[in-house]
N, C-alpha and C positions, 0 to 999 in steps of 0.2 A: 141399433148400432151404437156401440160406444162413444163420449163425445171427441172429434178430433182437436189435437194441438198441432202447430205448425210449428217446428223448433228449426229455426233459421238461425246458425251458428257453424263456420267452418274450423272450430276447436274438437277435433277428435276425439281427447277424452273427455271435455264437459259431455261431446252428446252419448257416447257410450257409459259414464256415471250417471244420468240423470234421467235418460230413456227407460232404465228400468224401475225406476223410482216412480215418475209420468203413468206406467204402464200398471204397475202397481195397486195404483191409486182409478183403475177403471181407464184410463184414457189413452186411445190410439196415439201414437205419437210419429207424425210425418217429418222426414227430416230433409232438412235443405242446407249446402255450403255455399251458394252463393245466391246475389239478391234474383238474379236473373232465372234461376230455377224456380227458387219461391213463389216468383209471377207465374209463371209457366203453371207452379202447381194449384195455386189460388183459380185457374181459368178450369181447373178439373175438379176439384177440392172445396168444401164448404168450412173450414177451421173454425170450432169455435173462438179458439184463440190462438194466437199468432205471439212465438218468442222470439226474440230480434236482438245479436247481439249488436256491440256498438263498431267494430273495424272488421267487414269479411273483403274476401279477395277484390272484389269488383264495384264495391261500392258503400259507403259510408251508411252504418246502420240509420244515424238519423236521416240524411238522405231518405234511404229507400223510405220510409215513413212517411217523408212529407213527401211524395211521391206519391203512397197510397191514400195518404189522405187527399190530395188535392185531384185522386180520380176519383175520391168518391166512397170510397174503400173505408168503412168505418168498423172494422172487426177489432176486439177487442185486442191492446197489446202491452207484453211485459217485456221493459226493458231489460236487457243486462250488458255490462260492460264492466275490463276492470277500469275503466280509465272514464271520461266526461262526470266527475265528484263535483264541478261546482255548480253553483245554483241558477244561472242565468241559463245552464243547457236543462239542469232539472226542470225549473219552469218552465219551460221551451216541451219539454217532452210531455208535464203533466198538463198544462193550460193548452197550449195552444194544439198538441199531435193527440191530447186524449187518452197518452200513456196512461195505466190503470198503477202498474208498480216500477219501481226502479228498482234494479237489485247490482249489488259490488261483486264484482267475482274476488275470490274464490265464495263459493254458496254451501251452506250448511244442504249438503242433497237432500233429504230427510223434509226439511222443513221449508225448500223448496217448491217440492213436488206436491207438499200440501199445500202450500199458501196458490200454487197453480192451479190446482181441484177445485179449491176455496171458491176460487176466480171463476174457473169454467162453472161450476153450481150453480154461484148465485144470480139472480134473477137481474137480469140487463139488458137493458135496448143498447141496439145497437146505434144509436144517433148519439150525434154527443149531447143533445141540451138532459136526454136521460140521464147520463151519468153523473148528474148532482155537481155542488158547487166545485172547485178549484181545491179550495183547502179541508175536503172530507178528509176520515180520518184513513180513505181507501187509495190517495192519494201522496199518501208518507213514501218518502225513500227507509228503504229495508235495509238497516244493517246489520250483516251475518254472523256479529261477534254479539250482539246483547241478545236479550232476553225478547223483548217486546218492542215494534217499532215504534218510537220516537219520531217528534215531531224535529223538524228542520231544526239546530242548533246552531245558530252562523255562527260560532266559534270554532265548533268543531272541524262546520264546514270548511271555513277558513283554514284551519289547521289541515285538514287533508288536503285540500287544492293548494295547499303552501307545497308541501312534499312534492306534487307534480308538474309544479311551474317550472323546474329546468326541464321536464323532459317537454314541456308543451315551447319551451322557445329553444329544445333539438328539432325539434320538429317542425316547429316555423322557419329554421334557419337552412334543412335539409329542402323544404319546399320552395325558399328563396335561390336556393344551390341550384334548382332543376328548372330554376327561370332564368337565370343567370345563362347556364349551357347550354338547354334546348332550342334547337332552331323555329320548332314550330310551339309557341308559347300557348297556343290557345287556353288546351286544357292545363297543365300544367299554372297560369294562373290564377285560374280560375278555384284550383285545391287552394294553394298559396291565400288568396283572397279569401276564402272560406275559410282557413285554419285563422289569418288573422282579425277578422269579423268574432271568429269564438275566443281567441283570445283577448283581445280585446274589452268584448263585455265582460267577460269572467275575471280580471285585472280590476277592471272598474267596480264592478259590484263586490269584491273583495276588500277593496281600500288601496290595493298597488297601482299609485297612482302613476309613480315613475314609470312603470314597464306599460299601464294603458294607454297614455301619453305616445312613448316610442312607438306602440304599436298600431296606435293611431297612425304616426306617420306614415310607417309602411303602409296600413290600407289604403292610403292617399297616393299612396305612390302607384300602388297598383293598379288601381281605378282608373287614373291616369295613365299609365301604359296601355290596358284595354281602350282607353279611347282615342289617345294617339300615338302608338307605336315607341313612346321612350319612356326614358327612365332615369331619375338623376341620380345614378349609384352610388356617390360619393355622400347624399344624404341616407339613402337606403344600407348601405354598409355603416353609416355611424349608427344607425336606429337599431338594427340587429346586433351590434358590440352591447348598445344601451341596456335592449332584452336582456342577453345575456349575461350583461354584470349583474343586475339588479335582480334576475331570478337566482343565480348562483348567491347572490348575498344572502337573498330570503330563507332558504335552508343554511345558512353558515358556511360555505364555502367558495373559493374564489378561481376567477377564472382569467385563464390568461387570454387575452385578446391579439395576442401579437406585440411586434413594435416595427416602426416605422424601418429599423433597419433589417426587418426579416421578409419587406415587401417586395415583391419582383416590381420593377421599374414601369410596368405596366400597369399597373393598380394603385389606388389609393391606401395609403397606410392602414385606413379603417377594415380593408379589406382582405388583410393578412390571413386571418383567423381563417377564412373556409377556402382561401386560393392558394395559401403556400399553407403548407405543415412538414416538419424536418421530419426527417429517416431518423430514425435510431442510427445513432452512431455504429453500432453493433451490430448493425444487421447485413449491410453488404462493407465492408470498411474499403473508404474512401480514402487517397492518398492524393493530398494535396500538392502540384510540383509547382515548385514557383521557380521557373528558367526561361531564359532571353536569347538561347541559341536552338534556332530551330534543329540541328540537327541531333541535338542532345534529347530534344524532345522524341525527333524521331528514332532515336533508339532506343528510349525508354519504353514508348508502345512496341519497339517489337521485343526487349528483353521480358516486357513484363504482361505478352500476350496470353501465357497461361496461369496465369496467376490471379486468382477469385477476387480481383480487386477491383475500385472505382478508380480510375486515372482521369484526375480535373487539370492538366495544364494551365497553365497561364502567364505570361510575360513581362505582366507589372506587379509592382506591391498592394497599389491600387485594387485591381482585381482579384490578385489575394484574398486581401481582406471581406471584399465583397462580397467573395464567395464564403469564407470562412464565418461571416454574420449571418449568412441566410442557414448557413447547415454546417457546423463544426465538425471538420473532417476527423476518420480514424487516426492520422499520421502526416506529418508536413514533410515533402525534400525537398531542400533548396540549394538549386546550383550555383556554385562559388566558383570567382568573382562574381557580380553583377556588373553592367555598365557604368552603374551607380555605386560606387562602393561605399558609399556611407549610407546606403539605402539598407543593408538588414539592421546595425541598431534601431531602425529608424524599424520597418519590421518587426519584429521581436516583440518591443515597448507594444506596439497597440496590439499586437496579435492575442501578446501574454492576458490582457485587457479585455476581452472578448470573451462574453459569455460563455462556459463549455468548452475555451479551447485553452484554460489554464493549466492542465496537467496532459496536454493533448505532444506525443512525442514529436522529436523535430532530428530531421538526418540533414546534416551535411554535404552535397558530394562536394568536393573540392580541387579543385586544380591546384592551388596553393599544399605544401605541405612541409608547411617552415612552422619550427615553434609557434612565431608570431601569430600564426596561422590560427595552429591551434589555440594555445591561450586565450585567443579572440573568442573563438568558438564556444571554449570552455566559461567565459564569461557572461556569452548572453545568453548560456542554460542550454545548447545542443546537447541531445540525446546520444548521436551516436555520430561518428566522423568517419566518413571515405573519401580515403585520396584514389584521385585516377593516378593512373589505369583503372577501373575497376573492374573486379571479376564478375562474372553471370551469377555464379554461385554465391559470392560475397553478397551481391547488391539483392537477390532473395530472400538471404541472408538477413541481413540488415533492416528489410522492409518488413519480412516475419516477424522478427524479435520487437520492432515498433508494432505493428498492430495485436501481437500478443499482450506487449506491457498495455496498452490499448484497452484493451476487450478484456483483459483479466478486471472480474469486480472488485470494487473496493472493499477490503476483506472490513469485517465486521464481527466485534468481540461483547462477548457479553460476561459480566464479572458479578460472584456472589459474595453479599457483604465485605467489600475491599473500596469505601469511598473511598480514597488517599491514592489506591492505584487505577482508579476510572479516570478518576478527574485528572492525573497524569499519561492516560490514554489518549484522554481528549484533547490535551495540548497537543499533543502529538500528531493528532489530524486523522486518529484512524476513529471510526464509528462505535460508541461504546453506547451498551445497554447496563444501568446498573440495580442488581436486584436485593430486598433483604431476605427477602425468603425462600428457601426453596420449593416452596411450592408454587409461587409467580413464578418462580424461571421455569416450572416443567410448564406451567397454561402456557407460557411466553415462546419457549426453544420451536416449537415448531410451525410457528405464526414469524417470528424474527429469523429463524436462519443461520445463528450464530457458525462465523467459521473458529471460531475457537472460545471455549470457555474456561476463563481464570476463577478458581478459587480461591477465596481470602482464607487469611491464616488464621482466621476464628470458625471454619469450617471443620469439623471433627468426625462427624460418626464416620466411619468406615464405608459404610455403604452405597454413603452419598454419590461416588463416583459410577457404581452400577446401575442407582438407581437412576439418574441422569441418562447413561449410555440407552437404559434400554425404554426411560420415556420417550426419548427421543428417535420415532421410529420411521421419519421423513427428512434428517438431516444427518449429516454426515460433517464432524468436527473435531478440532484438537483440545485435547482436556489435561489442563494442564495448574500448577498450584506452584508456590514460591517456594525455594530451600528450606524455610522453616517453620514450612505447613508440617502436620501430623500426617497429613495424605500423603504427602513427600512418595512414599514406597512402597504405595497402591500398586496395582500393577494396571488398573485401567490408567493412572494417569501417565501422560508424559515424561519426559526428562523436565525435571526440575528447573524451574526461572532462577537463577541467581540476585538476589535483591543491590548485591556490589559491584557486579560488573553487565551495565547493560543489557538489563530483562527486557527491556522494550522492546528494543532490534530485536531479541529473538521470538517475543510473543508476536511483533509484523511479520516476521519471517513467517513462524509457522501458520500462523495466521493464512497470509498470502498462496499457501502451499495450498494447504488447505480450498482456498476459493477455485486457484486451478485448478485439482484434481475434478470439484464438482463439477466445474464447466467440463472438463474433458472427459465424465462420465458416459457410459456409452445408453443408460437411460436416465430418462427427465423423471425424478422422482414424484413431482406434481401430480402427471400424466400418463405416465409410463408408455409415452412415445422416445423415440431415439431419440437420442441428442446429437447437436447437429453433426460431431465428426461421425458417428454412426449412420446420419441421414445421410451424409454426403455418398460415405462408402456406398451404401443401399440406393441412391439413385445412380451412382457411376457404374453398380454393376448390372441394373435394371434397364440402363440407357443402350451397354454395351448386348445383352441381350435380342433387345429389340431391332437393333442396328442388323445384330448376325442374321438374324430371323426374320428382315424383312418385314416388322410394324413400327407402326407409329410409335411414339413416346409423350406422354405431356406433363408437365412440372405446374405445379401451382402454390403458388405464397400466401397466404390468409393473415394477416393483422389484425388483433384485438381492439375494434378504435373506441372510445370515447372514454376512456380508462385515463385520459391526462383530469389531476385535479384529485382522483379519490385515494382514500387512505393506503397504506400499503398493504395492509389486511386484505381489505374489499378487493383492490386491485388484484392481488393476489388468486382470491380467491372465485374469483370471473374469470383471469386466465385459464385456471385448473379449469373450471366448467366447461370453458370452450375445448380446450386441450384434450379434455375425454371423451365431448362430444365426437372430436373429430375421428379420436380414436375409435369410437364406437360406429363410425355412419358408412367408414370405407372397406372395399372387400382387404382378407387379409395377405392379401399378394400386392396390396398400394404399397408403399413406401412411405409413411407417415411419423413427423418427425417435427420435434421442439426446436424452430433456427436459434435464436436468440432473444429475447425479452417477451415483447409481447406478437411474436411474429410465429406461424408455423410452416412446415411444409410439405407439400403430396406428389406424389411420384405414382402415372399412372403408367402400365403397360397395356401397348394393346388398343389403347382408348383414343377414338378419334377427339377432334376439340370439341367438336357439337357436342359427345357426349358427356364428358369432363364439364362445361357447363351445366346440361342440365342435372349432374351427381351437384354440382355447388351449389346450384340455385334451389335443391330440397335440403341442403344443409343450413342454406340460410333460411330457407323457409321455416323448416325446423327451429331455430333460434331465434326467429320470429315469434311462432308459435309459444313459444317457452317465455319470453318475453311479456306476451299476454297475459298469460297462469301467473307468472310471476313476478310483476311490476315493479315490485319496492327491490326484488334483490338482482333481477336481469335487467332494469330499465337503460343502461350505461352499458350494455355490451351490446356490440357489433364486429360485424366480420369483412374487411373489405378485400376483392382476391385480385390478386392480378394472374395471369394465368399464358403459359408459352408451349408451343409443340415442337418434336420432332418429327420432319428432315424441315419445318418452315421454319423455324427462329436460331437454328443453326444444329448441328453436330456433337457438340460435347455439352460437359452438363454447366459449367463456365456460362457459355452461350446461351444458355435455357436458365439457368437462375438470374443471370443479370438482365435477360429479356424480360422474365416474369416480374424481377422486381423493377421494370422501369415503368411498367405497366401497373404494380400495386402501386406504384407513387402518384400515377393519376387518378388510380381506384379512389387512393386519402383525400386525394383533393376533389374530387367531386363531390361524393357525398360517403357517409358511413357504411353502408351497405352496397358499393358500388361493386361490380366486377371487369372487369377492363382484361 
């Protein structure tokens, strides 16, 4: 009989790539996805050797490890993982568990499956004092990109464990997350404890003294809570800020931790970052009203009951602001008079002042409608003015047109060899990319976006305006050159900029045209899911089907999270991934659809909730899994869902998106991968 291998790994394509490699090479190969089958198989099973990845479902590779070894269980073992690179777990694996190889994933399959044969051949006892010193040469961790295995390089090593210190203090701060909210702490610590014990040494044996330091504390803190039931959070939230500044520095990037005025009242400032995190302003738009007559109030909830909006009342200025520092609304109305009539300068000045809520619009309703009135209005920068009476239609009206100017993006130009007209772009406040070649602008057009592109008047060949339009075959923009370009009477370009009278206003213009038409697109070019005025229609008419027909309906919101902090590329280009996953995992009668920024959404017919969970929880399993394979380019995306049905969170689709998304808002704030 062949010799067996026991391949304990629940990554589907490693074991379907490398089982026939294993098999290949003479040797049976038994597979197992979780630690507890493994056991189960080992009480049947004689393996000569045993592969053990390092994260399966049910329990921590090293774990089960020191598990069998502490029964007794001395079969040879090859590690793999793409993740535990520093040296304090390598030693851990090679000295004390008896580990024979380490291996990184992704693995050269080939010279895997040999160095595995290699392994099961040659001549071994099974006890450890047989297996020769510590530092043989059978003892090297295997790296899959060189030639020959090398002996430990702590530089290198350093350098690789540098790259995965942000994801190891997400991951401490997602296990502090689930101590924080879990009623019953036991186990849930106890991972916690575990993750910062291995961070810890690994910090320390690297030289990162700051973040072994912080992370010291937390283990102290824990320990401490396992033996008597508290915990002083207010130390444990500045220790996890510490983490996380200090690993985001280590790779060059920086991290925002909050600020004291984004805390809910109930929390410590330090503890901003994992209990509040804002909405996209864009994703359900929020209409701040700041009014002192209750009855005013109460007409606005019922004028503005069908209407896809958030309505935040509030009665003071005070509260205003309080609320407009923790989450910068889509659009402000403020009913005029106040009690205080020197209260909106008063207003206005700190409002204007506030992160995010500087070009945020502002409606008027007004009782007053005297000059005086307005001119006031007009001076502290109101957007738009309504005198009562006001009409139903008007004040729709009105609130439309704010969260349109709103949610329309900030249009974005990009200009080829014309410094003298970028750099009068940029005074201007609109977004300019400036190129001298055109061949950066074609790598560049469809990484940036451009909603319009200016040519300089030293731009000649003919061509250039076709060959632009058709490199560019994921954007959609206006192409346009000054009256006394040579392109001037292209036909791909535009109406001509006039350099004498006001080319700016009309390159914003078109510019701005431009960005709405994309948004109002009826597909997400990314993706090639609907965009949201398409998604809306598709779940309105899905919703109204189910209804006629007597089934259920369920709507789900999915947010891309940990995407705050990377570049706009990267960013970028994680949305798309997730966006096409989504596209790919749901039957083609869902309702799947781009809402806005990094948010999506799914419209199920038919589908009870029980079910509609378990489709999300293999979605995210799925991008779990992908995450694994692919460490350095998936490590930073996550999916977090909040999720609502039909006839239980109400009736129309209104009801069902702002249920789902008040439930994705607790999904952010638990943890990355939460479903609510």
């Amino acid at each position: 009989m062949p010799p067996t291998v026991l391949l304990l790994d629940d990554d589907t394509q490693f074991r379907s790539s490398v089982t026939p490699a294993l098999e290949a090479f003479g040797l049976r190969v038994l597979s197992a996805t979780k630690g507890s089958i493994a056991r189960a198989l080992l009480e049947e099973e004689e393996p000569a050797l045993l592969i053990v990845d390092g994260l399966l479902p049910d329990i921590n590779g090293i774990v089960w490890i020191e598990c069998l070894r502490g029964d007794g269980i001395n079969i040879p073992v090859i590690f793999v993982s793409a993740f535990y690179r520093d040296l304090t777990t390598f030693k851990h694996l090679t000295v004390d568990l008896d580990v024979i190889k380490v291996f990184h994933k992704p693995v050269a399959v080939e010279r895997f499956a040999r160095e595995v044969a290699n392994a099961v051949s040659a001549p071994m006892s099974l006890t450890p004092a047989a297996n020769g010193p510590a530092d043989d040469p059978a003892d090297r961790v295997l790296f899959p990109d060189q030639d020959s295995e090398p002996g430990v390089d702590a530089e290198k090593a350093k350098q690789s464990y540098t790259s995965l210190l942000p994801i190891a203090a997400d991951n401490l701060t997602g296990a502090i997350r689930r101590v924080h909210s879990e009623v019953d702490r036991t186990s849930v610590v106890a991972e916690a404890l575990r993750q910062a014990h291995d961070l810890h040494g690994a910090a320390q044996t690297h030289g990162f003294a700051e973040i072994s330091a912080a992370v010291g504390r937390i283990e102290s803190q824990l320990r401490y809570l396992q033996e008597s039931g508290r915990l002083d959070w207010t130390t444990m939230f500045e220790s996890i800020d510490e983490v996380r500044v200090h690993a985001a520095a280590a790779v060059g990037r920086s991290v925002d931790t909050g600020s004291t005025a984004a805390a809910p009242p109930s929390v410590t400032p330090a503890a901003t970052f994992f209990l509040h995190r804002p909405v996209p302003r864009d994703f359900v738009p929020t209409l701040l009203v700041l009014e002192d007559d209750p009855a005013m109030i109460a007409y606005l909830r019922s004028a503005l009951d069908e209407v896809l909006v958030h309505l935040r009342p509030v009665s003071t200025i005070d509260e205003a602001l309080k609320i407009a520092s923790r989450n910068p609304p889509t659009a402000v109305l403020v009913g005029w008079p106040l009690e205080d009539r020197e209260a909106l300068p008063k207003f206005f000045q700190m409002f204007r002042s506030m992160h995010g809520c500087t070009e945020v619009p502002v409606i008027l309703l007004s009782l007053d409608d005297d000059p005086h009135t307005r001119a006031l209005a007009a001076q502290l920068g109101v957007d738009i003015f309504l005198p009562h009476p006001v009409e139903l239609v008007r004040l729709h009206q009105a609130i439309g047109t704010a969260v349109e100017r709103a949610m329309t993006p900030r249009p974005k130009v990009a200009v080829l060899r014309d410094p003298d007209a970028a750099r009068q772009i940029e005074e201007a406040g609109i977004e300019c990319f400036l190129y001298f070649s055109l061949e950066e602008l074609l790598r560049e057009i469809d990484i940036q976006c451009p909603d319009a592109v200016l040519l300089g008047s030293s731009v000649a060949g003919k061509q250039v305006p076709a060959i632009i339009r058709m490199s560019a075959w994921d954007s959609e923009f206006a192409l346009l050159c000054f009256d006394d370009s040579p392109l001037a009477k292209e036909s791909e370009v535009g109406e001509p900029l006039v350099r004498a009278a006001g080319w700016l206003v009309n390159l914003h213009r078109e510019a701005e045209r431009m960005a709405r038409l994309r948004r109002q697109q009826l597909r997400c070019s990314q993706t090639g899911l609907l965009a949201r005025s398409g998604a809306v229609a598709a779940l309105e008419s899905g919703l109204s089907s189910a209804q006629r027909n007597g089934r259920t309906y369920s709507l789900g919101l999915l947010q891309a999270t940990g995407l705050d902090g990377l570049d706009h590329v990267k960013a970028r280009r994680l949305r798309t991934h997730l966006g096409r996953l989504i596209y790919g995992r749901f039957r083609r009668e869902d309702v799947r659809g781009r809402w806005d920024g990094n948010t999506f959404v799914i419209g199920f017919d038919g589908s009870s909730a029980r079910a509609v969970v378990e489709v999300v929880r293999r979605l995210q399993e799925d991008l779990d899994a992908q995450r694994t394979r692919e460490p350095e380019e998936l490590s930073f995306l996550h999916a977090a869902v909040g999720l609502a049905s039909y006839p239980l969170d109400g009736d129309t689709t209104r009801s069902l998106i702002l249920a789902a998304h008040e439930r994705l808002e607790s999904a952010v704030e638990r943890e990355s991968d939460a479903l609510v």
